[in-house]
C-alpha positions in Angstrom: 0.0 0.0 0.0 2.8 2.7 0.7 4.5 1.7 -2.4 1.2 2.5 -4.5 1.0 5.7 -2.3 4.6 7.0 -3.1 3.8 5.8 -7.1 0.8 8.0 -7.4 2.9 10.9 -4.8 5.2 11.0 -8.0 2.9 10.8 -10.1 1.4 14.1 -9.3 4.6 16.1 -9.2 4.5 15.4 -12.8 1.4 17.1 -13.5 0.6 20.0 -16.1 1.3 22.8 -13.2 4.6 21.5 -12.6 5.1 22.1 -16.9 6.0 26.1 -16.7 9.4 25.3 -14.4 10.5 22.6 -17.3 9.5 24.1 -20.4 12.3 23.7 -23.0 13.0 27.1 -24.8 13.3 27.2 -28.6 16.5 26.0 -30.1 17.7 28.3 -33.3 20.6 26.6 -35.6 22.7 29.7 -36.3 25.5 28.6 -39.1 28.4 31.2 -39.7 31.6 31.6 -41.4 33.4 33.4 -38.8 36.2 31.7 -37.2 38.9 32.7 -34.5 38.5 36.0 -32.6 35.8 37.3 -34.9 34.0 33.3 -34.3 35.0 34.7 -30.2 32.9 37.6 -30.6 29.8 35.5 -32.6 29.9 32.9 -29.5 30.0 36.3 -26.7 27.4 38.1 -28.7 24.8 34.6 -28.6 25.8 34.3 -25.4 24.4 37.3 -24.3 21.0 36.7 -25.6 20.7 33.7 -24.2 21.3 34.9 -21.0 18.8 38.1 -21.4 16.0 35.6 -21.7 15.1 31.5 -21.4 12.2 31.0 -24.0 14.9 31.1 -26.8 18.2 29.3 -27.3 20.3 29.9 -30.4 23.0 27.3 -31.0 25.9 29.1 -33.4 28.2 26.9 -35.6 31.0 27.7 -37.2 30.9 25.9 -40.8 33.8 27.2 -42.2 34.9 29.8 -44.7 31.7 31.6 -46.9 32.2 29.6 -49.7 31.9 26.3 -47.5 28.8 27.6 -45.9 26.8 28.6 -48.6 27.8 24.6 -50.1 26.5 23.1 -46.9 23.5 24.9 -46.8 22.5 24.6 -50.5 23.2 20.6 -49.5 21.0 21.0 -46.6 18.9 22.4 -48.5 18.4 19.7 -51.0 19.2 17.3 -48.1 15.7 19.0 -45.9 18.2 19.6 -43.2 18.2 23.2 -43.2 19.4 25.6 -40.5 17.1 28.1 -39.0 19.4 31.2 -39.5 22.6 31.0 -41.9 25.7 34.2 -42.5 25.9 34.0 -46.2 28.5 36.6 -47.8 27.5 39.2 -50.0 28.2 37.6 -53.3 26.0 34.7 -52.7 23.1 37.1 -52.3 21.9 36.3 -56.1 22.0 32.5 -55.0 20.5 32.9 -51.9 17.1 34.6 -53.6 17.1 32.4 -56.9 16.4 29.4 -54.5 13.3 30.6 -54.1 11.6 27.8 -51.8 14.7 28.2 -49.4 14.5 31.8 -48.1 11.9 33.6 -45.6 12.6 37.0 -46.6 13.8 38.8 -43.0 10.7 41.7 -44.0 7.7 38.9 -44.1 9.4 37.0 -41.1 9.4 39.8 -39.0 6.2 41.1 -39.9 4.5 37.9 -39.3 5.9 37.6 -35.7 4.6 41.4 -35.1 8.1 43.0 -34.7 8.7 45.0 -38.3 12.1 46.4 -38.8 12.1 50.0 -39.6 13.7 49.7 -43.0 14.7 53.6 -43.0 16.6 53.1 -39.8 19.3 51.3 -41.4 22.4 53.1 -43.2 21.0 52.7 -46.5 24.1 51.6 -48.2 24.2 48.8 -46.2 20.9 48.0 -46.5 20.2 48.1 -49.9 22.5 45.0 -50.7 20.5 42.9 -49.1 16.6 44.4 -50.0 14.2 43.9 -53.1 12.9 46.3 -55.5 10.7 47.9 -52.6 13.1 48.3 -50.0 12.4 45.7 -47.6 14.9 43.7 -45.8 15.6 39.9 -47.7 18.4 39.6 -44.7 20.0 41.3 -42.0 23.1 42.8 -42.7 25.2 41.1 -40.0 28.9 41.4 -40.4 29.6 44.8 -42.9 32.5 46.6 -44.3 34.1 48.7 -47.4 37.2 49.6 -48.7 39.7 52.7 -47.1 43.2 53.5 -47.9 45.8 52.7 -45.1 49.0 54.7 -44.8 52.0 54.4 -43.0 52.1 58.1 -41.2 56.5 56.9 -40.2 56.9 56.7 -43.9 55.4 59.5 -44.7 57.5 61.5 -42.5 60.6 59.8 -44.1 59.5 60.8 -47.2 58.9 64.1 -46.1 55.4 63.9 -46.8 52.3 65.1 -44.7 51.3 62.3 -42.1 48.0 63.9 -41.3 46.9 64.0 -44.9 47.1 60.9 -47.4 46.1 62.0 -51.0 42.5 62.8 -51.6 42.7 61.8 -55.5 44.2 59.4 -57.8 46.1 62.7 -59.3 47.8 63.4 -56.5 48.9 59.8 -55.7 51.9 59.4 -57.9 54.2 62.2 -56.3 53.6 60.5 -52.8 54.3 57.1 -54.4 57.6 58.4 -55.7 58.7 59.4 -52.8 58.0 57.1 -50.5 59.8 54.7 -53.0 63.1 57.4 -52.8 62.7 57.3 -49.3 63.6 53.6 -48.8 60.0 52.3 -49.1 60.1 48.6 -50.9 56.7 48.5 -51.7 54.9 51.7 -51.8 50.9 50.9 -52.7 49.3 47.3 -52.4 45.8 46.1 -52.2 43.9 43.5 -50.8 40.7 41.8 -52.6 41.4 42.9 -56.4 38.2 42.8 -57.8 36.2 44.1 -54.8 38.3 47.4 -53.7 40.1 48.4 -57.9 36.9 47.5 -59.8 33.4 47.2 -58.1 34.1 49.6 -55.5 35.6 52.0 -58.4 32.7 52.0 -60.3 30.1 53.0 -57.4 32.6 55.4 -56.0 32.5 57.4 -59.3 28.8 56.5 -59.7 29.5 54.4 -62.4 27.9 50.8 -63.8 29.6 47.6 -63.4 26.2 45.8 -64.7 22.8 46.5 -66.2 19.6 46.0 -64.3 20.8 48.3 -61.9 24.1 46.2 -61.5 22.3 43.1 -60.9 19.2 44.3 -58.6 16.8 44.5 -61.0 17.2 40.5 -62.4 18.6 37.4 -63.5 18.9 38.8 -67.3 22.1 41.3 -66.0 25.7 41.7 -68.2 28.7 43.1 -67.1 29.4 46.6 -69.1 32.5 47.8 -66.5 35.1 48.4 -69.5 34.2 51.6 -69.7 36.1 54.9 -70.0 36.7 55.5 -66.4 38.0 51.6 -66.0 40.2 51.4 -68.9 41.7 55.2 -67.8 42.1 53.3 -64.2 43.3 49.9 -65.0 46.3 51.4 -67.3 47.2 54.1 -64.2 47.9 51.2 -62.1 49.9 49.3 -65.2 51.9 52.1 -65.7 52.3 52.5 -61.8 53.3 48.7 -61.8 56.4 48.8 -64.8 57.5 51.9 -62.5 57.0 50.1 -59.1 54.9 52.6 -57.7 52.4 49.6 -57.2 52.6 45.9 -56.0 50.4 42.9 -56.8 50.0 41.1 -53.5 48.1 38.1 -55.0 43.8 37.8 -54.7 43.0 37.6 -51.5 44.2 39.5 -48.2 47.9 38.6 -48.0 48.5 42.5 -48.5 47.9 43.3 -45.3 50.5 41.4 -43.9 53.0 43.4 -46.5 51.7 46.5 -44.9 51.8 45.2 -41.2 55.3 44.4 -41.5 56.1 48.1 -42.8 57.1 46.7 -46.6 54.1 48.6 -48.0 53.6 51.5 -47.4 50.2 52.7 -48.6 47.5 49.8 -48.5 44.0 49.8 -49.5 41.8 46.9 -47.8 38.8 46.3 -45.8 37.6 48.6 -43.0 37.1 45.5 -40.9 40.9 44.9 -41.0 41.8 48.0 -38.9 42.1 46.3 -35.4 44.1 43.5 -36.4 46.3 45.9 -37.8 46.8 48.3 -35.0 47.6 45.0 -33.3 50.2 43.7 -35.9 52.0 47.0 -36.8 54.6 48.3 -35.1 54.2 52.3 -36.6 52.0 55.0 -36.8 49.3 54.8 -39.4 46.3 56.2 -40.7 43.3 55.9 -41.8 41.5 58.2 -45.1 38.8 57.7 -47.4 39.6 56.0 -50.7 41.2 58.2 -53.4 39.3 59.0 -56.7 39.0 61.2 -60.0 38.1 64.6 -59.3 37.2 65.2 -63.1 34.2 62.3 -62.7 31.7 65.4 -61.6 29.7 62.6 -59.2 32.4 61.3 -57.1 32.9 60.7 -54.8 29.8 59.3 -54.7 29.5 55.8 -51.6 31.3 53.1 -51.6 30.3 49.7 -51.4 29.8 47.1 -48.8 31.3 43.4 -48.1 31.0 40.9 -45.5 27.7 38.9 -45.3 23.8 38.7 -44.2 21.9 36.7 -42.1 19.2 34.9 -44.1 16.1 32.9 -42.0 15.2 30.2 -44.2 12.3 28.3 -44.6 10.0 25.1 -43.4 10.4 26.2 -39.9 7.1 26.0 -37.5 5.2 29.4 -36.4 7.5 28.9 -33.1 10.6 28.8 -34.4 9.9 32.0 -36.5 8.9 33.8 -33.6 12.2 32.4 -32.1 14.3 33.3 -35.2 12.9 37.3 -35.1 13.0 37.6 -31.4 17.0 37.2 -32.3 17.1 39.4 -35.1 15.5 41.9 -33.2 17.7 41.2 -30.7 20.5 41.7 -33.2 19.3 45.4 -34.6 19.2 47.0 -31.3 21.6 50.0 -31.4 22.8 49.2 -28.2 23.8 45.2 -29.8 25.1 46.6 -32.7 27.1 49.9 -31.6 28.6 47.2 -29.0 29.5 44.5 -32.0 31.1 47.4 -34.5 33.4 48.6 -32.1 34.5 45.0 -31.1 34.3 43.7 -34.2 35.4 46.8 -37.0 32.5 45.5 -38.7 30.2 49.2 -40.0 27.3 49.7 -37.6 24.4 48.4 -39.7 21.9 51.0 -38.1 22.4 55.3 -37.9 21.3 54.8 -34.6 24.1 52.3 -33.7 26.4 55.2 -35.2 25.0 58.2 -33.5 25.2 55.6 -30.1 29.1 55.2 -30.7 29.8 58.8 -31.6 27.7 60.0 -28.7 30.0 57.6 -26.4 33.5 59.0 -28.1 34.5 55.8 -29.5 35.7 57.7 -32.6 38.2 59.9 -30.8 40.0 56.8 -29.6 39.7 54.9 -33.1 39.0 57.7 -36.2 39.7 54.8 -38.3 36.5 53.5 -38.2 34.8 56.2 -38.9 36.0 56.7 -42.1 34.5 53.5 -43.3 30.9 55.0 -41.9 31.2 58.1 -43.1 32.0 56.6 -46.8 29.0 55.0 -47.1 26.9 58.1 -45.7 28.4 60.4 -47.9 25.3 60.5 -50.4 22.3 58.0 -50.8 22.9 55.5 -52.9 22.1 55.5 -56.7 21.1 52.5 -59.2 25.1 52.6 -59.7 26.0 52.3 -55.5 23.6 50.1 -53.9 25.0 47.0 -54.4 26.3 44.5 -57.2 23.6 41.2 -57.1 24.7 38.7 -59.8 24.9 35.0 -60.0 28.3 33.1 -60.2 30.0 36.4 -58.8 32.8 34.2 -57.4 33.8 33.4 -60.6 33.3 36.3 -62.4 35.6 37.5 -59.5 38.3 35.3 -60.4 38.0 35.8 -64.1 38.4 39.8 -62.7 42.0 38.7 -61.9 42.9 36.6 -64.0 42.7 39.0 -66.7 44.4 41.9 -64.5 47.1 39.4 -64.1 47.4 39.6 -67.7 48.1 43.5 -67.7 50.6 43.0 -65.1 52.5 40.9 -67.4 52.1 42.7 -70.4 50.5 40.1 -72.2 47.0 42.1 -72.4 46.2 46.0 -73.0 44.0 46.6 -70.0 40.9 47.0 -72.6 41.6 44.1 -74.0 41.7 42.4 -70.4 38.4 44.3 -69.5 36.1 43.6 -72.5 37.7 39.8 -72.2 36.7 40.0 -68.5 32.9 41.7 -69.5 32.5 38.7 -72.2 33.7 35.6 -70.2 31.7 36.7 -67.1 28.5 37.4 -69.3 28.9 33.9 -70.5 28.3 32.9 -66.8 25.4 35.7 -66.6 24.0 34.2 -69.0 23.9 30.3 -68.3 23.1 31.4 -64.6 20.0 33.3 -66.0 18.7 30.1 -68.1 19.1 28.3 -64.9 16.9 31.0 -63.0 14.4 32.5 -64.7 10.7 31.5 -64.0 8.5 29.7 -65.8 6.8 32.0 -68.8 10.0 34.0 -69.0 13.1 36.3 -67.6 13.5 37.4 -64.1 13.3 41.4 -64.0 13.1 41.5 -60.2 14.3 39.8 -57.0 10.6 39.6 -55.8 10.6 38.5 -52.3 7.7 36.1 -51.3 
């Protein structure tokens, strides 16, 4: 008898009212491509929303570099084994929205759970990467950055140049090159990311095309038309700086910085997100300045462009797990989250209110070098020719980009021959990638977001 007693004694503590104390909270999937300190701060920053509250529980996983994550999550994808929330980088945005069935644009999903983002709170050129034709949000810009010019302020003064004041225009760069070179300088300009920073970024800088359909924004059916007067005037500069030495081919990818870190280069331009790792790593002065340009192009300097990534929510999750997903992406756009993740990360704040929070606090008078980066991309609104560049196979085109600058380099191309070869080859791609993506009954002429 006491043994049935205890039995139905337990049973009871396991009743409904004792439910509340054990309820499970959500669990989100959150893939990313962000390893080492940056993969630190991702791990701190979920870390901190899943103390601020128990009903939700994002799990972050680093998948490896961007390439590797968008792979596994088109396989996932195909697989029914999809994430909840994935970091895609910016050149996979034109995959990312021809999958149609695998998306929940960020707009619908946050509408749906009664949160909508204020779309003209964002710093529009951010922003406008990663929205449709209307405006509205396909995915949170998450991890953001654009192109500045580095220089070594201890070389300058060698060279008996200014250290407070790099060159404003391409004009005025040469005579600084030179003598930096007389000084003793071994390398005295370098870049990182070739196609990014000396052609895409070029283009919406001056206000120029790099594609039609608003350089890929408006649909599947866009082609490359970047060999145009201001790129072929550009592209033979830097040949002609190259034969003379006053520039340096550091390879495709980032290994410039390192050149710069060490003090080899002296002048660098690279990604605004690189300027705490190398305030670390150097061992001089340097500073930070906007990107040079053409003073005779009447629009520029016009805003530069962004990298990085977006967070995309993706789809055949249950109505709790999207309320889960855009309680975190709320979460995420608070200025007080993101003024908090720019300044530890050297990512751009993705809000003006994140911005105005940091400035407010005097972050900038400590670090000026990431402001310039901010102040780039609010310089003017963004035009059809400065939102963004949305195309499909954009890796590749990237690469072909190169290849055929690494044919100037070594004379074995004029640099228009190297750019109309470069507009032809990657409108191949376009091309194939738009028979692959167009709807049924015709050609895509918008990203329409469902």
């Amino acid at each position: 008898m006491f043994r049935i007693v205890m039995a139905l004694a337990a049973a009871l503590l396991a009743l409904p009212w004792s439910a509340p104390a054990l309820a499970k909270a959500t669990e989100i999937q959150f893939w990313h491509a962000m390893g080492g300190a940056r993969g630190a701060e991702i791990d701190a920053l979920v870390a901190r929303f899943n103390a601020a509250q128990k009903d939700v529980r994002v799990v972050a996983t680093y998948k490896g570099p961007y390439d590797v994550v968008e792979r596994a999550v088109f396989e996932a994808y195909r697989a029914k084994r999809t994430p909840h929330l994935v970091q895609v980088f910016e050149v996979g945005t034109a995959d990312m929205i021809a999958a149609r069935d695998l998306v929940k644009p960020v707009w619908r999903l946050m509408v749906d759970a009664g949160s909508p983002l204020d779309h003209g709170a964002f710093v529009p050129a951010v922003a406008a990467y990663f929205s449709d034709a209307r405006g509205r949000l396909l995915a949170l810009p998450f991890n953001t950055s654009t192109p500045v010019l580095y220089y070594n302020k201890d070389a300058f003064r060698k060279a008996r140049l200014d250290p407070e004041h790099a060159p404003k225009t391409w004009y005025e760069m040469p005579k600084a090159l030179g003598a930096l070179l007389d000084s003793g300088a071994k390398c005295a300009l370098t870049t990182t990311w070739p196609s990014w920073v000396l052609l895409e970024n070029m283009g919406a800088w001056h206000n120029q095309p790099f594609a039609t359909e608003d350089n890929g924004l408006g649909g599947t059916d866009a082609r490359l038309n970047f060999n145009t007067r201001l790129m072929v005037r550009w592209i033979s500069m830097l040949a002609s700086w190259y034969k003379s030495g006053y520039f340096t081919w550091s390879g495709r990818r980032d290994d410039a910085e390192a050149r710069f870190a060490s003090g080899e280069c002296a002048v660098l331009t690279a990604s605004s997100s690189s300027y705490a790792e190398l305030r670390r790593a150097a061992r001089f002065d340097f500073g930070v300045a906007q990107l040079p340009y053409y003073d005779d192009f009447p629009e520029a300097p016009q805003n530069t462009l962004i990298g990085g990534a977006g967070l995309w929510a993706l789809n055949g999750k249950t109505r709790s797990e999207y309320k889960a997903m855009a309680r975190f992406i709320a979460y995420l756009a608070q200025p007080e989250v993101q003024a908090q993740w720019h300044q530890t990360t050297g990512y751009v704040p993705i809000t003006k209110a994140a911005y105005m929070l940091t400035e407010k606090n005097g972050f900038y008078l400590s670090n000026p070098g990431h402001q310039v980066a901010v102040r780039q991309l609010l310089l003017r609104n963004p035009t059809r020719e400065s939102k963004g560049i949305r195309l499909g196979h954009f890796l590749a085109i990237r690469a072909i980009i190169e290849e055929e600058l690494e044919a100037v380099w070594g004379d074995r191309k004029t640099p228009l021959d190297a750019l109309n070869s470069a507009v032809a080859r990657g409108n191949a791609l376009l091309e194939e990638f738009e028979r692959a993506n167009a709807p049924a009954g015709g050609r895509a002429r918008r990203a329409k977001a469902k």
